[in-house]
C-alpha positions as CSV (number, residue, x, y, z in Angstrom):
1,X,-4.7,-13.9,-47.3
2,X,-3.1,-17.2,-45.5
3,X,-3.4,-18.2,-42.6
4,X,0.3,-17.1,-41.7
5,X,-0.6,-13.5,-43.2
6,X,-3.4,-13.6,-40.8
7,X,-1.5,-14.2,-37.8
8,X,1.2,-12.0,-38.9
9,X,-1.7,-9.1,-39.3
10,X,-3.4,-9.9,-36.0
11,X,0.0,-9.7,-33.9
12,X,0.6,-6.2,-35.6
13,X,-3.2,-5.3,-34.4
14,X,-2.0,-6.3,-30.4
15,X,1.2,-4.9,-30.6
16,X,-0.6,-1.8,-31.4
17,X,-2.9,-2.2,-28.8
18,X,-0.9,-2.7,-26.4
19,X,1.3,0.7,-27.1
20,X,-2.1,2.4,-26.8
21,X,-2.7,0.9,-23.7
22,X,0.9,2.1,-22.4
23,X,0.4,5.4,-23.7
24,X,-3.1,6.0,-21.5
25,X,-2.0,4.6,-18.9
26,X,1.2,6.6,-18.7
27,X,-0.9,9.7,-19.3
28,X,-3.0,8.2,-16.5
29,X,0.3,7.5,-14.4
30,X,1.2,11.5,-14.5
31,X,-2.6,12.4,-13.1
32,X,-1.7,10.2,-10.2
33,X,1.7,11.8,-9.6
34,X,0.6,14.9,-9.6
35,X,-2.5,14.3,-7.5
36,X,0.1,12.3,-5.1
37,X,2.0,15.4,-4.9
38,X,-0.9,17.8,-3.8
39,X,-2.1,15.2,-1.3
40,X,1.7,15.7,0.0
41,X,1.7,19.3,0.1
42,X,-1.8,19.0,2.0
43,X,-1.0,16.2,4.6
44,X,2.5,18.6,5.2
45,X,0.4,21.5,5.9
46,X,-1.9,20.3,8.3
47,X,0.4,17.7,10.2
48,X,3.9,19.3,10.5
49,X,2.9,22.5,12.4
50,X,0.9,20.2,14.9
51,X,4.7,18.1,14.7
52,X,6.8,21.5,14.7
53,X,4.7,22.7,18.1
54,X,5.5,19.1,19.8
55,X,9.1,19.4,19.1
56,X,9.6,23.1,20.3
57,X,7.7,21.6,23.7
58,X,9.9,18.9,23.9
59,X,13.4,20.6,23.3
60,X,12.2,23.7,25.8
61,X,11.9,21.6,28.6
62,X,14.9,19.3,27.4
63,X,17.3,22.8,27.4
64,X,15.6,23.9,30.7
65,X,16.7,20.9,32.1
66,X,20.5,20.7,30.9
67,X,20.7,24.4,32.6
68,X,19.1,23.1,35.5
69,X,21.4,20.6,36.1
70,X,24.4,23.0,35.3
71,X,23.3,25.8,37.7
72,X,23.1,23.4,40.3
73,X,26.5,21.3,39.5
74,X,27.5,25.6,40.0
75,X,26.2,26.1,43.2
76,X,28.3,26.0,46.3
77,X,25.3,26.6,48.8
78,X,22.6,24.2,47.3
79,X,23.0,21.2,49.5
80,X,22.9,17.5,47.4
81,X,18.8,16.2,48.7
82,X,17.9,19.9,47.3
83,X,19.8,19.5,44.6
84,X,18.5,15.8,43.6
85,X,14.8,16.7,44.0
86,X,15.0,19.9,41.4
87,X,16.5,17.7,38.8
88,X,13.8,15.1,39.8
89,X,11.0,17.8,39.5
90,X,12.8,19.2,36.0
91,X,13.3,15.0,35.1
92,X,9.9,14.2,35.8
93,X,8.6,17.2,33.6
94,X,10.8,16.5,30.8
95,X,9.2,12.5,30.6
96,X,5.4,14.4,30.3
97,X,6.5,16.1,28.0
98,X,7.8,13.1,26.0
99,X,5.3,10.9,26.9
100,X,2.6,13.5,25.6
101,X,4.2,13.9,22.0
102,X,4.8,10.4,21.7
103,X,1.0,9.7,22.5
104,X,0.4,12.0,19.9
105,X,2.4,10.0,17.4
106,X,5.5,11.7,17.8
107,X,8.2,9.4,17.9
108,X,11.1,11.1,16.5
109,X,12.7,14.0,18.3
110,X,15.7,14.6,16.3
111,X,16.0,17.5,13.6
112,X,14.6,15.2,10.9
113,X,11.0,16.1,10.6
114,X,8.5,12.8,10.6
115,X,6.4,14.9,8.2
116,X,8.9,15.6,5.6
117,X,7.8,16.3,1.8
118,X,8.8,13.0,0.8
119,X,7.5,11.2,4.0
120,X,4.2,12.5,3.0
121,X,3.8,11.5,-0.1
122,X,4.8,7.9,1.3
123,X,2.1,8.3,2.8
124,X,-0.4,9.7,0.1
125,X,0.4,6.4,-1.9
126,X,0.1,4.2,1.2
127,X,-3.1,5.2,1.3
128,X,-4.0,5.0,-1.8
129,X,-2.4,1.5,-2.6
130,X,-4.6,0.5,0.8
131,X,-0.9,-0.9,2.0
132,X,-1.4,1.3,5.5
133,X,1.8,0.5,6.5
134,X,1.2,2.4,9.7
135,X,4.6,3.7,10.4
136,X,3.1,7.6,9.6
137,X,-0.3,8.5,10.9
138,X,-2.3,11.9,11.3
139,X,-2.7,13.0,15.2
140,X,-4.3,16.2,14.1
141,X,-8.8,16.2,13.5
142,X,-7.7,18.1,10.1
143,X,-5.0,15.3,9.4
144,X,-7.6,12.6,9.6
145,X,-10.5,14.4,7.4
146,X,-8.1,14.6,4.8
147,X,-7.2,11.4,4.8
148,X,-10.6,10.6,4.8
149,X,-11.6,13.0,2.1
150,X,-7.9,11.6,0.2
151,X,-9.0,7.7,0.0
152,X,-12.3,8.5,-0.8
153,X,-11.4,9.9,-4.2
154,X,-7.5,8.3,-4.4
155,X,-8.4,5.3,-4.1
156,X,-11.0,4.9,-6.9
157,X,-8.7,6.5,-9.0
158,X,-5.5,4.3,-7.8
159,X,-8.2,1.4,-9.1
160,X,-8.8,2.8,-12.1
161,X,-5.0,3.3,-12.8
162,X,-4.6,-0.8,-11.8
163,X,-6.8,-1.4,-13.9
164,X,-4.4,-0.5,-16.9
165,X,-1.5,-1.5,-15.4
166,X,-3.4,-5.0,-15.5
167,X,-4.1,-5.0,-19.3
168,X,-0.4,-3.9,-20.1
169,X,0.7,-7.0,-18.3
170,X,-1.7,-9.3,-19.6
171,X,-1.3,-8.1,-22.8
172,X,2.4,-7.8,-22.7
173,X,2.9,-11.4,-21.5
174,X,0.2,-12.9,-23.7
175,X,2.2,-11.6,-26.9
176,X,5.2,-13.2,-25.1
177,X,4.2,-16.3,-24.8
178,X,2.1,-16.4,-28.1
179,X,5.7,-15.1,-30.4
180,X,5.9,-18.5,-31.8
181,X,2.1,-19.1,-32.8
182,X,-0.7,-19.8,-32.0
183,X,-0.4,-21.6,-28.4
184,X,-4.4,-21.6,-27.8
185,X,-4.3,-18.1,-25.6
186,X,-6.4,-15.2,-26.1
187,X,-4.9,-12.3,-26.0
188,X,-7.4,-9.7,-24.3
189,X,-7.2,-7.3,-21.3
190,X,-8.1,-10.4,-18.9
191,X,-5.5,-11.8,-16.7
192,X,-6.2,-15.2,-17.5
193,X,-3.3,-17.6,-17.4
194,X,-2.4,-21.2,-15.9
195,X,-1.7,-20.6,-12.8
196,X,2.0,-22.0,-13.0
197,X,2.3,-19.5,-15.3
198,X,1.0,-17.0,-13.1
199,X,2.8,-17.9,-10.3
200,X,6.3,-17.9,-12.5
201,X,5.8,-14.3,-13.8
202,X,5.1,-13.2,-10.6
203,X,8.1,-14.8,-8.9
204,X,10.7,-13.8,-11.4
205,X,9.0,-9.8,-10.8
206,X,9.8,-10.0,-7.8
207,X,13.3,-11.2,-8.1
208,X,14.9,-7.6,-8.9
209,X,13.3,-6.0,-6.0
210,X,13.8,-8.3,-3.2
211,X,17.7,-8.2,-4.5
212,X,17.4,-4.2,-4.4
213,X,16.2,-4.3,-0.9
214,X,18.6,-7.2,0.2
215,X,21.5,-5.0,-0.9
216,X,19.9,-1.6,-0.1
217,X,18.3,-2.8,4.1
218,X,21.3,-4.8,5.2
219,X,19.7,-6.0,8.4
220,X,16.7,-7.3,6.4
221,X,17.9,-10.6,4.6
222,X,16.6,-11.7,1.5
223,X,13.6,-13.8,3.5
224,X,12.6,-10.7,5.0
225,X,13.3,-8.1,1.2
226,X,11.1,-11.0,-0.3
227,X,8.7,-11.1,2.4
228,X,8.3,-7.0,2.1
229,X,7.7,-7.2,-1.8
230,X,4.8,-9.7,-0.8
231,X,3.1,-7.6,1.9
232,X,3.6,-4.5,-0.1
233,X,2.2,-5.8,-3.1
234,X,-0.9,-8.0,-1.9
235,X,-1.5,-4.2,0.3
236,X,-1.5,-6.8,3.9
237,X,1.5,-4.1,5.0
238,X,2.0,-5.1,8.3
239,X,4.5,-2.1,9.0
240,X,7.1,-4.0,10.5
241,X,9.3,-3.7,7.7
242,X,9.4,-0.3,6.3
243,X,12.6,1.1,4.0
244,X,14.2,3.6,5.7
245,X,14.6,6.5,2.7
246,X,11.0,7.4,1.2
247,X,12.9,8.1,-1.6
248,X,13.3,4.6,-2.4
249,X,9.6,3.9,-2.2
250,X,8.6,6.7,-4.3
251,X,11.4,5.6,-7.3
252,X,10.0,2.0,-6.8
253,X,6.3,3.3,-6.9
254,X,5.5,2.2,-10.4
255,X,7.5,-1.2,-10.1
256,X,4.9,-1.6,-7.3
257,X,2.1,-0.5,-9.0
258,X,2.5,-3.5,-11.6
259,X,3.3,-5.7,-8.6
260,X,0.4,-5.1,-7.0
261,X,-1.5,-5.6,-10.1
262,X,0.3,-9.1,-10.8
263,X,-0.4,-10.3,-7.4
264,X,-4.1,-9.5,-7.4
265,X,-4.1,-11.4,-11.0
266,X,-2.0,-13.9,-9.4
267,X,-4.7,-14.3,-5.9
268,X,-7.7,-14.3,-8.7
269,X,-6.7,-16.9,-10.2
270,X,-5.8,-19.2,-6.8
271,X,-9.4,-18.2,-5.8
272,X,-11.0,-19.4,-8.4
273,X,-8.7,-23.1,-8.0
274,X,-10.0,-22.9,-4.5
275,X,-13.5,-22.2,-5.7
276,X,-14.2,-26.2,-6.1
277,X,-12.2,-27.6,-3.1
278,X,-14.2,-24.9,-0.6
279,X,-18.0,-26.0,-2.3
280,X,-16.8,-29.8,-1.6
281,X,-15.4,-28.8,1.8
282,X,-18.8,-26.7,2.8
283,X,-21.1,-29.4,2.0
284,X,-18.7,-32.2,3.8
285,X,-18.8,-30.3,6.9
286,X,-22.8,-29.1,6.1
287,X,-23.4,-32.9,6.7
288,X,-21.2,-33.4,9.6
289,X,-22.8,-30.6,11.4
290,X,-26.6,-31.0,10.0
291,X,-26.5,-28.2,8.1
292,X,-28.1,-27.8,4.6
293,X,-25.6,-25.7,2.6
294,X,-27.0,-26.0,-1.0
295,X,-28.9,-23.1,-2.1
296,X,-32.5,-23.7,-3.5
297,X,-33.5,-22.6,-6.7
298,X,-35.4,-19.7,-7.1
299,X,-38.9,-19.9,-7.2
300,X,-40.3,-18.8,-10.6
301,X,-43.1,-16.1,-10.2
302,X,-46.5,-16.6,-11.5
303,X,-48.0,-14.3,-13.8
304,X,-49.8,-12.0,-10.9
305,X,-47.2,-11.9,-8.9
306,X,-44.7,-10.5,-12.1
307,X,-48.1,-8.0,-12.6
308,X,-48.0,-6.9,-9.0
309,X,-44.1,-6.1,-9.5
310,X,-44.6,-4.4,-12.6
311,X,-47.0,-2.1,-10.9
312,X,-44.6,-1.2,-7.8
């Protein structure tokens, strides 16, 4: 066999790898769906009748008070300073009740329910992602030991799911950028690249989805649909910036999903640049401050000391 044969039968061998890889980790993509969609069904359950109760309070007291105000506008022998303190009474009532739901995080008192289907499971992959973008949070005890309960076995499987999505895309880019020969890269399930490199592919991913969001949140910009991709995806999610249709969040979930694995590829690799300047930068200020910031080498144990060990 040549040398070209060899390459030519090696490249095959990837190629084939890598379909294997996409095909577990779709099969692995569906497990998460669907144990997305009965965290949804759970978080609904226990947080919209604690929502549904708020909102009956609220628009009680709301309809008491328009027919207040109407039945005394009526009346021909309620004199005005009577008048005004009712609706003060009925006024002041109303803000408690407002002011109670909203401490409860309540802070939507239209029809549209803040613990929709689709607004909870924004919020099963928020926590699973770790994003937390804070905008949807459980008032109720049962609310909160679910979410406990939740991230406690989401997120290890979220990880796990990363985890693949991070050997498609080094695998998929690696056979990119090795399609002319042999370039001196390894293609394994390591995200190991120049950093340039790096940085590149994960500039150009984000390119489609800070146009989506440009065009789709108009008052954004494209500073602040670039800015969102980069919270989202290195999970800071500040909250400040949320779409306003969890439909488009969950359609963009798996675009995400390999953002989030880029960037933490992308981060690994800047950390280990920074590796060398921060050990030159600790022992620079270690002598300006008197401190000793090299680590001694372990002390070797004698023989009886290794006995006594053993023996424990």
């Amino acid at each position: 066999m040549t040398e070209i044969d060899s390459i030519v039968a090696e490249r095959t061998h990837q190629k084939f790898l890598l379909r294997a890889t996409i095909r577990r980790f779709c099969v692995r993509l569906f497990i998460l769906y669907f144990f997305t969609v009965s965290g949804a069904f759970l978080f609904r359950w226990a947080e919209g009748m604690r929502e549904l109760e708020f909102k009956c309070g609220v628009k009680k007291v709301r309809r008491d008070f328009l027919d207040t105000l109407w039945q005394g506008s009526q009346s021909s022998y309620m004199k005005e300073e009577d008048w005004k303190s009712l609706a003060r009474r009925r006024l002041l009532k109303f803000e408690e009740e407002l002011h109670g739901a909203f401490e409860a995080g309540i802070n939507s008192y239209s029809g549209q329910k803040s613990w929709s289907f689709l607004n909870a499971i924004f919020y099963a992959i928020t926590i699973m992602t770790t994003i937390g973008y804070g905008h949807i949070t459980p008032i109720t005890a049962l609310g909160k030991l679910l979410t406990v309960l939740y991230a406690l076995i989401g997120i290890p499987i979220f990880s796990i799911i990363l985890g693949d999505a991070t050997k498609v895309i080094s695998r998929g880019i690696k056979l990119f950028l090795t399609r002319n020969g042999d370039s001196g890269i390894v293609i394994d399930d390591e995200l190991r690249l120049p950093l340039k490199t790096a940085l590149l592919a994960l500039f150009l991913y984000s390119v489609p989805g800070t146009i989506f969001f440009y065009l789709w949140e108009t008052d954004w910009g494209m500073m602040g649909s670039f800015y969102f991709f980069f919270v989202s995806t290195s999970t800071i999610g500040f909250g400040d910036l949320v779409p306003q249709s969890p439909l488009i969040v969950v359609i963009f979930s798996v675009y995400f999903l390999f953002g989030l694995a880029l960037t933490a590829g992308v981060l690994s690799l800047i950390q280990e640049k920074l590796e060398n300047v921060m050990r030159v930068l600790t022992d620079y200020v270690g002598d300006i401050l008197g401190v000793t910031t090299q680590c001694p080498a372990p002390h070797p144990r004698s023989e009886s000391e290794s006995h006594y060990y053993k023996e424990d």
